[in-house]
N, C-alpha and C positions, 0 to 999 in steps of 0.2 A: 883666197889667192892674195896674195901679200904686193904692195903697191909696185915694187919694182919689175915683179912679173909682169904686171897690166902696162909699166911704161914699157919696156922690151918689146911687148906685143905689139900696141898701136905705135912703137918706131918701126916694127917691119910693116906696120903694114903701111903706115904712111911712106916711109920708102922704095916700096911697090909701088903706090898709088903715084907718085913725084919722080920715079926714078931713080931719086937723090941713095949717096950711100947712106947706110944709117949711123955711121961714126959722126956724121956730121950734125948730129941731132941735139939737142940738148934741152932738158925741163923747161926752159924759159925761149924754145925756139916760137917765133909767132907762126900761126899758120897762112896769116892773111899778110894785113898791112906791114911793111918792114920786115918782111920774112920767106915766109914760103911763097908767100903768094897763092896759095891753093885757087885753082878755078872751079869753076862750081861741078866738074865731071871729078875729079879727083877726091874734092867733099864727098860726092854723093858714093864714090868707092870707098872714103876709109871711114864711113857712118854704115855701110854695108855689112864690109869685113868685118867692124865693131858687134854688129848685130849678131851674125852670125856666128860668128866666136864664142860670144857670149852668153847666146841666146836670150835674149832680150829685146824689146823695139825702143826704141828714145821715143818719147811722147811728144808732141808737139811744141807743150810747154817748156822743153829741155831746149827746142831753137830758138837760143837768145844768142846777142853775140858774146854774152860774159861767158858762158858754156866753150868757146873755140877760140878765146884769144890767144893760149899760146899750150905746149903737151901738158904742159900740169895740171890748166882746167879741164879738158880734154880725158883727162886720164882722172882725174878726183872725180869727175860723171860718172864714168865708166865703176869706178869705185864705190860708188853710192849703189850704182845697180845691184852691182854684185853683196853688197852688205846687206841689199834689203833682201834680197832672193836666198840668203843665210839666215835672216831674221825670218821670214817667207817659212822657210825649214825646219823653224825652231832648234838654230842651230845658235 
């Protein structure tokens, strides 16, 4: 899956999760401080839809705050999943 598909995804889903349109979105939007502000019921929805989509779980070790500062980190995670679940395949 190629990066701009996985931002596409996790801006609908964050705009489900926020309400927010998803025009209003951009690679360097934050999701916390100066930004979206996300509360922690809305995390805990677009870390779901994430899983699910993807099929994958985030490990523990992936809740750091460098992981959720703003959709790029967010989405280069998500990226990482999916490259090892490729290499995973011997693909």
């Amino acid at each position: 899956m190629d990066q701009n598909a996985v931002y596409v995804q996790v801006v609908a889903f964050l705009a489900e999760a926020t309400a927010a349109p998803e025009g209003g979105f951009r690679p360097d939007t934050r999701l916390f401080d100066e930004g979206l502000q996300l509360d922690s019921f809305a995390t805990v929805e677009l870390i779901s839809r994430i899983e699910e989509e993807y099929d994958f779980e985030f490990s523990d070790e992936d809740f750091i705050p460098e992981n959720f500062v703003d959709l790029s980190t967010i989405c280069a995670l998500v990226e990482t999943y999916l490259a090892r679940a490729i290499d995973n395949e011997g693909g």
